[in-house]
C-alpha positions as CSV (number, residue, x, y, z in Angstrom):
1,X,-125.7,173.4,-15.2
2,X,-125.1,171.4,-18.4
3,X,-126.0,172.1,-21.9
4,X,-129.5,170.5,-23.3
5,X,-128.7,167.9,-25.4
6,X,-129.3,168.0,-29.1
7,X,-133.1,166.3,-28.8
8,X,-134.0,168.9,-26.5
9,X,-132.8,172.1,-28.6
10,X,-134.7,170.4,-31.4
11,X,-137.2,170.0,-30.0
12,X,-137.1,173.8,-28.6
13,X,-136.2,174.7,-31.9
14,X,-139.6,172.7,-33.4
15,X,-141.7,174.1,-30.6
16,X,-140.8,178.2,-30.9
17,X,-141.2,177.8,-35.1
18,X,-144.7,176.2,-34.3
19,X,-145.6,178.4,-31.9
20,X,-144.7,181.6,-33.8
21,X,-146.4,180.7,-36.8
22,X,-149.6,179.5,-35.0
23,X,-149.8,183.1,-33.2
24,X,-149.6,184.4,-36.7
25,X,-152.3,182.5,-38.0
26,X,-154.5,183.6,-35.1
27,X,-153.6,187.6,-35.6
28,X,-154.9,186.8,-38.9
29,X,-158.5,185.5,-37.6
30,X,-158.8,187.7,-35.1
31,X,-157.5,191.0,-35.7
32,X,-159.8,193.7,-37.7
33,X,-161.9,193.2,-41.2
34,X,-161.9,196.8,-42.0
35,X,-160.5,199.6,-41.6
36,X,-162.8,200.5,-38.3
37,X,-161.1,202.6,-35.3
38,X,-162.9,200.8,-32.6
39,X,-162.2,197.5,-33.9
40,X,-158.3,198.4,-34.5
41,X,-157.5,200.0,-31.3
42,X,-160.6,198.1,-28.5
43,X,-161.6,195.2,-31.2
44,X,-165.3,196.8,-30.1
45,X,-165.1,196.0,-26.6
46,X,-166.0,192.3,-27.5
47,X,-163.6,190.3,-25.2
48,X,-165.4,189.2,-22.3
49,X,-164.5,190.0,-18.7
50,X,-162.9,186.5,-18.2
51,X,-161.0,186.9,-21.5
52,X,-159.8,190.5,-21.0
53,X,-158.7,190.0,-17.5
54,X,-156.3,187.4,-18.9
55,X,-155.4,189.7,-21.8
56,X,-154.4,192.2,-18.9
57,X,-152.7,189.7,-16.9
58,X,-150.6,188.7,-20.1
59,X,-149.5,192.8,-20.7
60,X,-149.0,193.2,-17.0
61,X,-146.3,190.4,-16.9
62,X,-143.7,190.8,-19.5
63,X,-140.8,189.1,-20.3
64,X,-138.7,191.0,-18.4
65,X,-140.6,190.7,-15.2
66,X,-140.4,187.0,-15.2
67,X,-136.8,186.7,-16.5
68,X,-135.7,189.5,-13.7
69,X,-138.0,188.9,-11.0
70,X,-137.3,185.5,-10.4
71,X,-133.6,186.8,-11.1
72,X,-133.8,189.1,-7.8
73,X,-135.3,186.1,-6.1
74,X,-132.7,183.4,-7.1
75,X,-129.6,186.0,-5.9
76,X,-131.3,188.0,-2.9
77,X,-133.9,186.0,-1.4
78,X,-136.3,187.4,0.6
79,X,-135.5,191.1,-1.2
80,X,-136.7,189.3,-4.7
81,X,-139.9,188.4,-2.8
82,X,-140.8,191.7,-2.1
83,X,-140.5,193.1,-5.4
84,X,-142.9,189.9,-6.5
85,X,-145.2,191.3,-4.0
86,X,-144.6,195.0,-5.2
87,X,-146.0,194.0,-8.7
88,X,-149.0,192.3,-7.6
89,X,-149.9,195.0,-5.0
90,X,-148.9,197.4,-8.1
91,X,-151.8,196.3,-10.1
92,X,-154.3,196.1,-7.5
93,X,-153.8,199.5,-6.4
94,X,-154.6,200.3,-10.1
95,X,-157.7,198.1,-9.7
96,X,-159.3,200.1,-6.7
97,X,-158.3,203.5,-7.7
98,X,-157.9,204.1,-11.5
99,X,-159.4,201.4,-13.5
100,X,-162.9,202.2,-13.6
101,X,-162.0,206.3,-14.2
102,X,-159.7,205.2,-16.7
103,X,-162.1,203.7,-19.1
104,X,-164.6,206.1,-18.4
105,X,-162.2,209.4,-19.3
106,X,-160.7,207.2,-21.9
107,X,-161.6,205.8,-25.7
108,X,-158.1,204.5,-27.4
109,X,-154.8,206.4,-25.3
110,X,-153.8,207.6,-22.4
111,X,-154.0,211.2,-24.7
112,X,-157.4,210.5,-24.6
113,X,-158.0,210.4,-20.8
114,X,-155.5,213.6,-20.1
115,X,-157.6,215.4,-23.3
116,X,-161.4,214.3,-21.9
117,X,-160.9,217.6,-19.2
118,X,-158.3,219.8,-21.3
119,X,-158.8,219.3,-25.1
120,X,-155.5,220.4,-26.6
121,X,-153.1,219.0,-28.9
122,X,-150.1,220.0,-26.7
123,X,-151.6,218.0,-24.1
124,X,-151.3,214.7,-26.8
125,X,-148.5,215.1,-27.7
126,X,-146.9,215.1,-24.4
127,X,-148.9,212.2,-23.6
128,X,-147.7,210.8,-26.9
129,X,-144.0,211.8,-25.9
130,X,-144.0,210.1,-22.3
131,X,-146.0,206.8,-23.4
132,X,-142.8,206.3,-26.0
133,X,-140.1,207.4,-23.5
134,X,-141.8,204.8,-20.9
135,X,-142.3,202.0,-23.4
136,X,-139.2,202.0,-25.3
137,X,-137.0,201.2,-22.9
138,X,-138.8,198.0,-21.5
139,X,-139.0,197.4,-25.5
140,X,-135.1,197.2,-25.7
141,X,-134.5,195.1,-23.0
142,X,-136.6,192.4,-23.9
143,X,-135.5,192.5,-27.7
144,X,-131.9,192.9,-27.1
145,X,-132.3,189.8,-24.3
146,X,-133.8,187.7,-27.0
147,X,-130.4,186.0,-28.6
148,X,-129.0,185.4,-25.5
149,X,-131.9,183.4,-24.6
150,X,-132.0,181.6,-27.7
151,X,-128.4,181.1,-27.5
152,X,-128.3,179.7,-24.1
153,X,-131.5,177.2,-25.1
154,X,-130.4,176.2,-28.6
155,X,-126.8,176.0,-27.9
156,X,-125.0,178.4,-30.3
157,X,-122.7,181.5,-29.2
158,X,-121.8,183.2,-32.6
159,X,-123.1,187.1,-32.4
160,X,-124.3,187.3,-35.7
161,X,-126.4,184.4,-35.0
162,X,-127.7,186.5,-31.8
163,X,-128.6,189.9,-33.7
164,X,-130.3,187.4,-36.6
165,X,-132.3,186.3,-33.6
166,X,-133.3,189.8,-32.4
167,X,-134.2,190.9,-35.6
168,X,-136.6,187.7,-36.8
169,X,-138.1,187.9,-33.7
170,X,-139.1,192.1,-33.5
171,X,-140.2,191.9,-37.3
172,X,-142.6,188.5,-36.1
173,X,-143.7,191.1,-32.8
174,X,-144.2,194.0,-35.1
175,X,-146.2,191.4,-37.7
176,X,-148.9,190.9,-34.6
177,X,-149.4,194.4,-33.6
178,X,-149.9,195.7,-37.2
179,X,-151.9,192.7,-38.3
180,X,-154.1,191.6,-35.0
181,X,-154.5,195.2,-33.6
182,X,-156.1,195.6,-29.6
183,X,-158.1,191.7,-30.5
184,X,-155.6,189.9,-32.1
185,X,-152.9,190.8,-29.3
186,X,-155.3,190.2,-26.6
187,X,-155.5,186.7,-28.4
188,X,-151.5,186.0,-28.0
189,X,-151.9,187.5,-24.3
190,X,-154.7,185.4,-23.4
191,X,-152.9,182.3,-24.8
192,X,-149.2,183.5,-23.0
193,X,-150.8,183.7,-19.7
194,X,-152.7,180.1,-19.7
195,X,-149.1,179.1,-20.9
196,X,-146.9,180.6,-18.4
197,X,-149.3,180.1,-15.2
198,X,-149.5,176.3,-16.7
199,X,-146.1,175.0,-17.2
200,X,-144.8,177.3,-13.7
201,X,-147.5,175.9,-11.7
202,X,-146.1,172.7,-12.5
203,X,-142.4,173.4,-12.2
204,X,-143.7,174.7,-9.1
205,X,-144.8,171.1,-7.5
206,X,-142.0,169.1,-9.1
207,X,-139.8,171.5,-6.9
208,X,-141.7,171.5,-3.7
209,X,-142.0,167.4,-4.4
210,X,-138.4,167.2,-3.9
211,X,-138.8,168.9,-0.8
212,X,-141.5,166.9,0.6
213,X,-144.1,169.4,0.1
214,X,-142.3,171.5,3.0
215,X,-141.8,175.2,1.8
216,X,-139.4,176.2,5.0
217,X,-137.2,173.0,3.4
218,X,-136.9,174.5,0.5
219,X,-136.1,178.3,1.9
220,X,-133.9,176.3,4.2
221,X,-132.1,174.7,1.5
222,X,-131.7,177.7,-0.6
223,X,-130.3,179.8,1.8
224,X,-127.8,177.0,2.3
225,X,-126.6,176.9,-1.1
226,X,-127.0,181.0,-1.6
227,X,-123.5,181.5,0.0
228,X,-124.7,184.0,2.4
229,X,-126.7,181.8,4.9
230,X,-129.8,183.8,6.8
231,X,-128.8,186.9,5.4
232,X,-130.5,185.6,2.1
233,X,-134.0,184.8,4.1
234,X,-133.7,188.5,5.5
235,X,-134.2,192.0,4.3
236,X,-131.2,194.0,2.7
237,X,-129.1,191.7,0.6
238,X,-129.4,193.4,-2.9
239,X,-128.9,196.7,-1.3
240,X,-126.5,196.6,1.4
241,X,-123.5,197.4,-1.1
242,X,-125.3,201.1,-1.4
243,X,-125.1,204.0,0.9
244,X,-128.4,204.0,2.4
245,X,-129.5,200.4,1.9
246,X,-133.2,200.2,3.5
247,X,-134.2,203.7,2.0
248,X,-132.7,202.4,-1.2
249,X,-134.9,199.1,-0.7
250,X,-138.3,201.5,0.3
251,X,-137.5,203.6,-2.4
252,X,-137.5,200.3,-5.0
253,X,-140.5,198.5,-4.0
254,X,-142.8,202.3,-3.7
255,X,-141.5,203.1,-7.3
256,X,-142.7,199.3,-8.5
257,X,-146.2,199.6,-6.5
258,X,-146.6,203.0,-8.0
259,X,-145.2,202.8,-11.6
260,X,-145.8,199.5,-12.3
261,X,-149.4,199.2,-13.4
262,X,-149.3,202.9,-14.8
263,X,-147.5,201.9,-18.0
264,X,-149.6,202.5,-21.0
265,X,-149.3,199.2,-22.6
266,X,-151.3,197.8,-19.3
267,X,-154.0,200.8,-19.0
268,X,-154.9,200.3,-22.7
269,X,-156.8,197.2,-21.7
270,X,-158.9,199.1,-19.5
271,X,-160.4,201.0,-23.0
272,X,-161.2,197.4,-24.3
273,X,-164.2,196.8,-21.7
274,X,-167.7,197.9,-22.9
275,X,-168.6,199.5,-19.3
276,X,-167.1,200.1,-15.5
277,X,-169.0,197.0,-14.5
278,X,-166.8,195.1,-17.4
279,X,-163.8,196.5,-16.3
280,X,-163.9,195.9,-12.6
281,X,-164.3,192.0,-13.7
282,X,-161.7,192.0,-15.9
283,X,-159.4,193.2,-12.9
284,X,-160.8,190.7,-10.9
285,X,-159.6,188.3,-13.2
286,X,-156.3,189.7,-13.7
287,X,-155.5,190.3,-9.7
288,X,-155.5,186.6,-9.1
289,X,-153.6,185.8,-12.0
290,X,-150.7,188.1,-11.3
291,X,-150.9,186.7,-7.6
292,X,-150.8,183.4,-8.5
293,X,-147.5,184.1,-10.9
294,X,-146.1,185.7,-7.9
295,X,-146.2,182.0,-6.1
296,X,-145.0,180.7,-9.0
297,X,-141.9,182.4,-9.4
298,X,-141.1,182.7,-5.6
299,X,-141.1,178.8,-5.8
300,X,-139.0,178.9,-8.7
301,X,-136.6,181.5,-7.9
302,X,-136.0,179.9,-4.4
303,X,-135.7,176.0,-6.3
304,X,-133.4,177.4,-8.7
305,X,-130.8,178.4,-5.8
306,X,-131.4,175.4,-3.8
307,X,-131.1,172.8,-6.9
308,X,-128.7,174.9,-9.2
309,X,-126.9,177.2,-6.6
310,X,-126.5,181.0,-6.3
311,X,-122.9,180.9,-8.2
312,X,-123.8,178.7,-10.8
313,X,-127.1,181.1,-11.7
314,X,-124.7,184.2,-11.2
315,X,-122.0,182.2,-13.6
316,X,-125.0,181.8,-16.3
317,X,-126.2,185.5,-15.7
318,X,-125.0,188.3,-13.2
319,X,-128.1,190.0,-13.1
320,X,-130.1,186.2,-12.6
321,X,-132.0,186.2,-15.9
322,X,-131.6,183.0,-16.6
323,X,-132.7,181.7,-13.2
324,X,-136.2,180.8,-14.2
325,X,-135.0,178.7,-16.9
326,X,-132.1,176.8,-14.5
327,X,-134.8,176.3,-12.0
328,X,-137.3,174.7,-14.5
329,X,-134.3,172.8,-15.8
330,X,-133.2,172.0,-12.6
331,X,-136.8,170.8,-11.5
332,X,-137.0,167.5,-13.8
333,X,-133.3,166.0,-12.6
334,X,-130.1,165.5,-14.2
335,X,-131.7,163.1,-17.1
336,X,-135.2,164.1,-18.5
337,X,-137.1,161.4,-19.9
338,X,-139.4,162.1,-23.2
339,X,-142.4,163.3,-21.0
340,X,-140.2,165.4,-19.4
341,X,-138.5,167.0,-21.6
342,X,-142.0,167.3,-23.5
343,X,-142.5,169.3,-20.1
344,X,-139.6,171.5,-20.2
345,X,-140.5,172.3,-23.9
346,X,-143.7,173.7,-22.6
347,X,-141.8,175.5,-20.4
348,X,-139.3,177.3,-22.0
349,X,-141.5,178.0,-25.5
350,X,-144.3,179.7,-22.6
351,X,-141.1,182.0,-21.7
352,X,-140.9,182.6,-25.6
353,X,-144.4,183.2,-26.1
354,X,-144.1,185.6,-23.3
355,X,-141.2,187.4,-25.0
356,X,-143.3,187.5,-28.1
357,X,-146.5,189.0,-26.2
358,X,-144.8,191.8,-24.3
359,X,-143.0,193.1,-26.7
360,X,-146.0,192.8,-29.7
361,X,-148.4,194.6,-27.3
362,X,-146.2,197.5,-26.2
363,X,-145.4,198.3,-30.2
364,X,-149.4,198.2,-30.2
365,X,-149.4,201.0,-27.2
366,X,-147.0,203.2,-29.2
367,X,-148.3,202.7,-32.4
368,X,-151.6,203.9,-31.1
369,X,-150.5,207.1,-29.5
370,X,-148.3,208.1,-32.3
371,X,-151.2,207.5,-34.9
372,X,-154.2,208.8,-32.5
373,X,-152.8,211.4,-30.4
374,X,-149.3,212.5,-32.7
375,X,-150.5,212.7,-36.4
376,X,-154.2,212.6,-36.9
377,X,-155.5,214.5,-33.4
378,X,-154.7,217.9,-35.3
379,X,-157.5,217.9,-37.9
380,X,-160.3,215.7,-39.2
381,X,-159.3,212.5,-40.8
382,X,-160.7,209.4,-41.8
383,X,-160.9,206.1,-40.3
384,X,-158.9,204.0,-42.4
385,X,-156.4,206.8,-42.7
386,X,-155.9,207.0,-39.0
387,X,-155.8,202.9,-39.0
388,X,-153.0,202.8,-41.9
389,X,-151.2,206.1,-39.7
390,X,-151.0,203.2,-37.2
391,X,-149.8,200.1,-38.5
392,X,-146.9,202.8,-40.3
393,X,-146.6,203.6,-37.1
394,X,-145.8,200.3,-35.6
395,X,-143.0,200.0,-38.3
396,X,-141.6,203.7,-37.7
397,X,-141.3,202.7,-33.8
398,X,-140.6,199.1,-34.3
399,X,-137.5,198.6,-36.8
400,X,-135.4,201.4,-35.1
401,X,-136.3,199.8,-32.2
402,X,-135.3,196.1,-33.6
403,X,-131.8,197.9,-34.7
404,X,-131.0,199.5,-31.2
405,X,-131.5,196.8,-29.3
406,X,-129.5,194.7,-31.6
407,X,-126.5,196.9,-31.5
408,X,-126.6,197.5,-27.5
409,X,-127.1,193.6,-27.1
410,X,-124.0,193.0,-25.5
411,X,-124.6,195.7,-22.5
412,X,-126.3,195.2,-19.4
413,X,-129.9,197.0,-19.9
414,X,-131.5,196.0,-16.6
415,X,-131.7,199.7,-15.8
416,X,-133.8,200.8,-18.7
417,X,-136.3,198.6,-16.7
418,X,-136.1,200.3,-14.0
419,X,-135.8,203.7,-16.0
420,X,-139.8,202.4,-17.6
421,X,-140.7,202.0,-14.3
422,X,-139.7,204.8,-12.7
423,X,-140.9,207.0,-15.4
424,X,-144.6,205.7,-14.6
425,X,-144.4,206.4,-11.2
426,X,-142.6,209.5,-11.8
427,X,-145.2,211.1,-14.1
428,X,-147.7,209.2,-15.7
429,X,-149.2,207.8,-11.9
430,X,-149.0,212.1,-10.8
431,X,-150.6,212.8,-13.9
432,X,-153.2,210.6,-13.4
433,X,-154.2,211.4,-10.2
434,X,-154.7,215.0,-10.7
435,X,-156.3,214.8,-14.0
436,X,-159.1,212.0,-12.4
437,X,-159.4,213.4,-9.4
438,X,-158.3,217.2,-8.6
439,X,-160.8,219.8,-9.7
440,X,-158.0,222.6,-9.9
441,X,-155.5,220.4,-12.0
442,X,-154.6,223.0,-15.1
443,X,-152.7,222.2,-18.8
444,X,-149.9,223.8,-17.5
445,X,-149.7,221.7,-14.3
446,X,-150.4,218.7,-16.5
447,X,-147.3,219.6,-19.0
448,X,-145.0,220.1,-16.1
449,X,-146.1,216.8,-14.6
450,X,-145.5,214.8,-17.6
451,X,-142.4,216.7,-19.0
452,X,-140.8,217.2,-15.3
453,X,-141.2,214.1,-14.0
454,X,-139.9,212.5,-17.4
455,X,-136.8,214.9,-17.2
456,X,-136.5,214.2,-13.7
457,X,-136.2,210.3,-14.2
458,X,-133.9,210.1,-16.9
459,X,-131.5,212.9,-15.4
460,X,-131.5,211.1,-11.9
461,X,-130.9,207.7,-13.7
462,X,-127.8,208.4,-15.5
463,X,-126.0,209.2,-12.1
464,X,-127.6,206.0,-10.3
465,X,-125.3,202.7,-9.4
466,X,-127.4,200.9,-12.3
467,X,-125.9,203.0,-14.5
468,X,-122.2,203.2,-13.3
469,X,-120.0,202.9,-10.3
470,X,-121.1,198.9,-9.7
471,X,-120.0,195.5,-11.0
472,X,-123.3,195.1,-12.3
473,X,-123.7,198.3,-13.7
474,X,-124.1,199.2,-17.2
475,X,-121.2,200.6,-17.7
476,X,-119.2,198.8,-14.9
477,X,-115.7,200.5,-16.0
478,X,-116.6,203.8,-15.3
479,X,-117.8,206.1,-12.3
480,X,-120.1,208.7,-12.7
481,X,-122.2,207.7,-9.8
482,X,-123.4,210.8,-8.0
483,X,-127.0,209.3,-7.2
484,X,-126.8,206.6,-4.5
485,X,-130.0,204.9,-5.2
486,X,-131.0,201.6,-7.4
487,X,-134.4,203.5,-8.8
488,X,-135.1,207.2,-9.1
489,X,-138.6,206.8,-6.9
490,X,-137.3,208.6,-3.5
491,X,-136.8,211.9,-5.5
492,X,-138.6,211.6,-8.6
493,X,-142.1,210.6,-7.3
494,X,-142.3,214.0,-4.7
495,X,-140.6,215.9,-8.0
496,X,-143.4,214.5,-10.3
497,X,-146.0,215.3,-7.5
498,X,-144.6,218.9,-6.5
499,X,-144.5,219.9,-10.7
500,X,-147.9,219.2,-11.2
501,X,-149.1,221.0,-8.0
502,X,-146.6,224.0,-9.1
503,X,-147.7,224.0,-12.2
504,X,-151.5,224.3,-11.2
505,X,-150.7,227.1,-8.5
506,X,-149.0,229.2,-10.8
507,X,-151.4,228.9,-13.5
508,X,-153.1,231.9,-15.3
509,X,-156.4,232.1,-12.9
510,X,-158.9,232.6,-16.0
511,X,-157.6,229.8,-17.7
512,X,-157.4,227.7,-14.4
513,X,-161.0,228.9,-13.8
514,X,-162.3,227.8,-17.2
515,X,-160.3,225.0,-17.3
516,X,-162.1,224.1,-13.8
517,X,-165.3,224.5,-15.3
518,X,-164.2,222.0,-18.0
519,X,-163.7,218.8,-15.3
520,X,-166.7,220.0,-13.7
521,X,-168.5,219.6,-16.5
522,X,-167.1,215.8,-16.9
523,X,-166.6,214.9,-13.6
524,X,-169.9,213.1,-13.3
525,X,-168.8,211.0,-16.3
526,X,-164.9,210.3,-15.2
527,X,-165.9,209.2,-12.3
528,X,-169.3,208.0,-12.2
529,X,-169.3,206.2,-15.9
530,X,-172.7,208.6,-16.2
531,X,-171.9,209.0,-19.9
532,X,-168.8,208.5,-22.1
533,X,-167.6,211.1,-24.7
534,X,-167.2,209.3,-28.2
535,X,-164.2,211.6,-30.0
């Protein structure tokens, strides 16, 4: 694929300045008066269902989803379309079974649902502890990719240029989570979303136009010029260098349906709508929405390796990130004219906006825990002091963030995705089954859910083939592979599962007894919305 010619990068260049200064602007209008809680952390529950469902939409899919998803598509085919469909089905599982308990057991956090049947600070702060070690990751990854991206849209190469990049850019995404709050980011995901489903639904058609309208052409075609022939249009590809390929594959896909929609800087939304009624609209908003992107990018993915070709997208990226972009590229023809490449500008400044979005709303998530369930949870405290404790804390988790992934820029991070991923299905989907809906669910079974299956992840994933023992892995010279899976899921799910039901069983019975009596006594209001606790 060639370089963009210098009236393209300028105009990139022109589009992402505009754009990052508009969103600015808007934090600035919409984001909070005072020093109020429930304006800072739900902006008062005053998006409507229409406008939060897009909000959710927007948090759901990140930067790294669309940059790795249509990735896996691009390289592996039919493997990359499953994953798509793992995300979407992720999030409506989320709709059916935890949304509405969600918002009813929680106010600002996910400490705030897990404390609504067992009010204790240790409780918090293991909440506090997992919602960082989840977020942080996915954090890195899309900071650290953002020179790369720049670099391969505006043409330059030097690293200093790329850790400039990563470092404008986080202080710009810390700037909208400490000046917008839960409103003023909903504003950027609202506006990312309308962006992204836009400009891909038309990359979309221009690439099914130049197959005659005819999906199986274009599948045809890209299995053609994938250099694998059928074996692209069929199950296995990604995996079949591994040990056990299709339980590898299961393991993948259950950790994405599971995890996926569990991560905290998605379930925060559901504390923004004003009742259960609210929040199953919103989800019926953001269903279709995340479906719809999942058309989008299969008919991306699948145009960039029929247009552009499997090696030249491997050539550009190993891992496929830049796939989306060659696609879109590859969708207006060799020589754009001015509407076109007014087009592709839309394009590639929705992928920027995206980048912006994600990463501004998970600095949000963790500033609110630190702030709500870290420093102020252990005594009385006073509104505007718990709203300063979390703009401070946007900066404390932001800028060492920011510096991180600035320094590891130049390894291949794909598994910390998986690593944030795994970790919600791991513990925080365990967790939040038993604490919504098991009676006999104790502290202690709660700690060992959230603490073991945390441990469990991260142990697991240093000895997985994302990690070493791969081409692709993140440390491809080296071999300390003793795990023989992609994603943790096919142990660390049942781990995160069995601690919480150990935990519970060997429980002191008084305390389990009381603690019983405690859910009972807000079981009508988790689940039935009968009343909500204001604390």
């Amino acid at each position: 694929m060639a370089a963009f010619d210098s009236s393209t990068q300028g105009m990139l260049l022109v589009a992402f300045s505009t754009v990052a200064t508009v969103i600015l602007l808007l934090c600035v209008m919409t984001g909070p008066e005072g020093d109020d809680l429930d304006e800072f952390y739900t902006g008062y529950g005053s998006l409507s269902p229409m406008r939060n469902g897009l909000a959710i939409a927007g948090d759901y899919i990140s930067a790294a989803t669309v940059l790795s998803t249509s990735g896996v598509i691009a390289l592996y085919g039919y493997d990359g379309v499953v994953l798509a469909l793992s995300t979407a089905l992720s999030l409506t599982l989320l709709m059916f079974l935890l949304a509405e308990p969600l918002r009813n057991a929680g106010r600002f956090t996910m400490g705030d649902v897990f404390a609504r049947r067992m009010p204790d600070r240790g409780v918090r702060i293991a909440a506090c502890a997992v919602t960082i070690a989840a977020l942080v990751p996915l954090m890195l990854i899309q900071l650290a990719g953002t020179g790369d991206l720049l670099a391969f849209l505006l043409g330059f190469s030097d690293d200093t240029v790329k850790t400039g990049c990563v470092i404008g850019i986080g202080a710009l995404m810390i700037s909208y989570a400490v000046i917008g709050g839960m409103k003023g980011t909903a504003v950027i995901q609202i506006l990312k979303i309308v962006m992204l489903l836009g400009s891909g639904a038309v990359v979309a058609v221009l690439i099914l136009r130049q197959f005659d309208w005819d999906p199986g052409a274009l599948f045809a075609a890209a299995a053609e010029r994938s250099g694998v022939g059928p074996a692209f249009l069929q199950s296995g590809l990604q995996f079949s260098g591994g040990s056990y390929p299709r339980l590898d594959m299961i393991s993948s896909e259950i950790t994405v349906v599971i995890g996926g929609a569990c991560l905290p800087h998605v379930t925060m939304r559901m504390y923004s709508a004003s009742s259960a009624r609210q929040v199953r609209r919103s989800m019926s908003w953001a269903v279709p929405c995340v479906a719809f992107f999942v058309l989008i990018i299969t008919v991306v993915g699948f145009g960039a390796t029929a247009l552009a070709g499997r090696e030249a997208i491997a050539r550009a990226d190993p891992t496929g990130r830049t796939a989306y972009l060659l696609g879109s590229r590859a969708a207006f023809g060799a020589d754009m004219s001015t509407a076109e490449a007014l087009l592709f500008t839309t394009v590639t400044t929705a992928l920027f906006l995206t980048l912006l979005a994600s990463v501004a709303g998970m600095i949000l998530a963790c500033a609110n825990t630190l702030a709500h369930d870290l420093f102020t949870s252990g005594g009385q405290t006073t509104a505007p002091r718990e709203v300063t404790v979390a703009r401070v804390s946007a900066l404390a988790v932001g800028v060492p963030t920011i510096f991180l992934a600035a320094a590891v820029q130049q390894q291949n991070l794909q598994p910390l995705a998986v690593l944030s991923v795994s970790i919600g299905a791991s513990a925080l989907a365990p967790a939040l089954v038993y604490g919504l809906f098991w009676r006999r669910y104790t502290r202690t079974g709660l700690l060992w859910t959230l603490i073991g299956g945390t441990v469990a992840t991260i142990v697991l994933m240093t000895g997985s083939n994302m990690v070493s023992g791969s081409p692709y892995a993140a440390f491809p010279a080296a071999d300390f592979n003793w795990f023989p899976f992609t994603s943790t899921g096919v142990i660390s799910i049942p781990l995160g599962f069995a601690f919480g039901w150990a935990g519970t069983v060997f429980s002191c019975r008084q305390k389990a007894e009381e603690q019983r009596r405690q859910y009972e006594a807000v079981e009508a209001s988790i689940l039935a919305g009968i009343a909500r606790r204001e604390n």
